[in-house]
N, C-alpha and C positions, 0 to 999 in steps of 0.2 A: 529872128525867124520871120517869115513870110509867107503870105498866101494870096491868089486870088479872090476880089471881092465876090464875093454870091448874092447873084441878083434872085431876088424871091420875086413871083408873078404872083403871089398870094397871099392874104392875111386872113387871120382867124376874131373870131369873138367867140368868149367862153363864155353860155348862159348856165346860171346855178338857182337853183330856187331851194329856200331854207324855212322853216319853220318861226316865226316873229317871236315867238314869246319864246320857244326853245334852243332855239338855233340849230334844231337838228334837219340834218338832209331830207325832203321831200322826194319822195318816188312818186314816177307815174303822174309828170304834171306834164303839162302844154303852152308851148307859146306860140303866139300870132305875130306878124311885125308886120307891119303893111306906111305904107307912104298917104298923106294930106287923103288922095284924090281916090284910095284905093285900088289903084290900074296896080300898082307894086306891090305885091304881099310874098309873105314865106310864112310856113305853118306847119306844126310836126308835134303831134301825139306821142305819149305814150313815154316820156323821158327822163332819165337818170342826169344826175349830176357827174362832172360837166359833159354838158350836151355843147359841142365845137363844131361854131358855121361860120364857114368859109362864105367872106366878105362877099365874093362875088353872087353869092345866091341872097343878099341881104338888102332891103329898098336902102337908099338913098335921098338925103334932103333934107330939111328944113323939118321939124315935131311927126319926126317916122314913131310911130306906138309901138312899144314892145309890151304885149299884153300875154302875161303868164297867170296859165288858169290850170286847177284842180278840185275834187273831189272837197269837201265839210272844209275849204277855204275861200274867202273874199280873192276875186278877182283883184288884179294888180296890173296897172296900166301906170306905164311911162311913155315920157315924150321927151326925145332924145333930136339931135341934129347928127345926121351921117353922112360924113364927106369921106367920101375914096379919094387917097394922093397916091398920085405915081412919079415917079421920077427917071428922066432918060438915062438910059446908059450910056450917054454920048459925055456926060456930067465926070464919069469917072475914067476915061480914056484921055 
């Protein structure tokens, strides 16, 4: 059997925020992402598990923070590197 390859324009990141000592689901939290210089940020209140963003709305580069905050818990701050790859479709022809 056979098919045509499916070129996707798009990837995802799953953010989850859980409970440390519990491991249970956090409702109603928040994350910040933002790049070095701050000119790149995404921010969005108010959040359920999983909360799915699309790469393209997400900074780029070198110790981008992904800072998830709530209510009677300690702030949590990563520093992550984020590179978008793309590949031609000229590769599969």
């Amino acid at each position: 059997m056979y098919s045509d390859p499916v070129h996707l324009q798009w990837a995802a990141i799953w953010l989850n925020c859980y409970d440390e000592e519990t491991g249970d689901p956090i409702e109603n939290w928040s994350i910040f992402i933002s790049d070095e210089s701050g000119t790149h940020v995404y921010s969005a209140t108010n959040l359920t598990n999983s909360h799915i963003l699309n790469t393209s709305q997400c900074p780029t580069g070198d110790k981008i923070a992904f800072q998830f905050s709530t209510q009677n818990y300690s702030d949590r701050i990563y520093y992550l590197n984020v590179c978008l790859l793309y590949t031609s479709d000229a590769a599969d022809e």
